[in-house]
C-alpha positions as CSV (number, residue, x, y, z in Angstrom):
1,X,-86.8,-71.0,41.6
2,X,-89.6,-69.8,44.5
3,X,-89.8,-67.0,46.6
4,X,-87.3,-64.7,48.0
5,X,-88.8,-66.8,51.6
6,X,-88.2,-69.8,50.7
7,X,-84.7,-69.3,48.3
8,X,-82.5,-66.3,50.8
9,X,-84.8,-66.7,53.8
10,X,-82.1,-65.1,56.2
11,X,-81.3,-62.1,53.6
12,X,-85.0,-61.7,53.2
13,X,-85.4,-61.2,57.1
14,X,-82.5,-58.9,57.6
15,X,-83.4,-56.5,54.3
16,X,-86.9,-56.6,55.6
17,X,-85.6,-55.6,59.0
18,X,-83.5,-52.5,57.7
19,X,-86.1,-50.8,55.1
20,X,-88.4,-50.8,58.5
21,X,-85.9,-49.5,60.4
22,X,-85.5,-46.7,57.4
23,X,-89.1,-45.8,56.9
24,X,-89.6,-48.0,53.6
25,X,-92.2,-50.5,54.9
26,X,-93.7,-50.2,51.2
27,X,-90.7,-51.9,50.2
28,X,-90.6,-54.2,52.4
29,X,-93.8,-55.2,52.4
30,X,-93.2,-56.5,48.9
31,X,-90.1,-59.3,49.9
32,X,-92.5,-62.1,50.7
33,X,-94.1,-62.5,47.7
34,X,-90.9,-61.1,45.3
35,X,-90.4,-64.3,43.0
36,X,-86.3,-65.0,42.0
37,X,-86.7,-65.5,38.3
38,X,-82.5,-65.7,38.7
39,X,-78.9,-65.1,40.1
40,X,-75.7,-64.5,39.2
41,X,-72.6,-64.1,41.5
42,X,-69.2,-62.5,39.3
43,X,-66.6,-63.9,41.4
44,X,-63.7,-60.9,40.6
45,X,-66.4,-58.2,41.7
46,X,-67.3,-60.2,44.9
47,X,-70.8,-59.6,44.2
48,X,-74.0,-61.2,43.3
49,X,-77.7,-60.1,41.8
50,X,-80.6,-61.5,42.5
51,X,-83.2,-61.3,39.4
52,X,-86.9,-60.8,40.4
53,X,-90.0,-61.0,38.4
54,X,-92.0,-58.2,38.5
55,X,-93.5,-55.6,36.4
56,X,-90.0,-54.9,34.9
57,X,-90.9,-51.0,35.2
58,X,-88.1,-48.8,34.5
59,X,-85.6,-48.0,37.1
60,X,-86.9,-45.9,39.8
61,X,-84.2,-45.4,42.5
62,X,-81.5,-47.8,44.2
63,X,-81.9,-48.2,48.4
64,X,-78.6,-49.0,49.6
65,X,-78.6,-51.1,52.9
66,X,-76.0,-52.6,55.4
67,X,-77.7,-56.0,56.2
68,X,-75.5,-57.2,56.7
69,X,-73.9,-56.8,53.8
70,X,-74.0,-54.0,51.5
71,X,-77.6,-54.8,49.7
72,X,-78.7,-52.5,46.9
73,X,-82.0,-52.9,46.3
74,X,-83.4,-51.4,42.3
75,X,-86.7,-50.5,42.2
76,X,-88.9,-49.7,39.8
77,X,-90.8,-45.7,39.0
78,X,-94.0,-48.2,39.7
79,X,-92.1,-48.8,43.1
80,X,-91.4,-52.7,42.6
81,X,-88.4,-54.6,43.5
82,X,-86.9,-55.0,40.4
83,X,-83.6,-57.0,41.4
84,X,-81.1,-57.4,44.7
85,X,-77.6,-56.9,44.4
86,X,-75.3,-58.0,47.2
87,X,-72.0,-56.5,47.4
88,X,-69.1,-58.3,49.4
89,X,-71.9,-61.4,50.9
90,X,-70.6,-62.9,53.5
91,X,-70.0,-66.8,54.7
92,X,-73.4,-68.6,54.3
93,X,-75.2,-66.2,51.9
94,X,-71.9,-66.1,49.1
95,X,-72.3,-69.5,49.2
96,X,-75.9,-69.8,48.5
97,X,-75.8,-66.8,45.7
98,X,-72.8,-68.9,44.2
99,X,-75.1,-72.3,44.4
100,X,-78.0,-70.7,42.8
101,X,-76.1,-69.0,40.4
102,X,-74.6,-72.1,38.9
103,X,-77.7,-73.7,39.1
């Protein structure tokens, strides 16, 4: 699929925004290059995930944002983005998460 940049460009610059503004800048510093391997959006939970490739480490913690939806981001105990998931998306990004999901 490509690149978080180049697939959710707009979500990668707002989540990169709000883990600065929270102190996680070694998170962030990892959305760039995070590869979307795949996504699913479940239309009755008004939600979508965002499947990245990456060590697949076991779960570390969840950081929950407001960017402007509610964005969980899972990460691994090695401290890689394992996945995104986007609670409620709004306008423009539902509709992307729904066009990649089907895709």
């Amino acid at each position: 699929m490509g690149t978080l940049a180049q697939v959710f460009p707009t979500l990668l610059v707002e989540v990169e925004r709000a883990l600065v503004a929270m102190g996680r800048s070694d998170v962030a510093s990892q959305l760039h290059a995070v590869q979307v391997k795949g996504v699913n959006f479940d239309n009755a939970a008004d939600a979508g995930y965002i499947y990245v490739h990456s060590s697949d480490s076991a779960h570390g913690e969840t950081i929950c944002l407001e960017a402007p939806s509610m964005v969980n981001l899972d990460v691994g105990v090695n401290g890689q983005i394992n996945g995104i998931e986007l609670v409620s998306p709004q306008g423009p990004l539902k509709a992307e998460l729904r066009r990649h999901a089907s895709a």
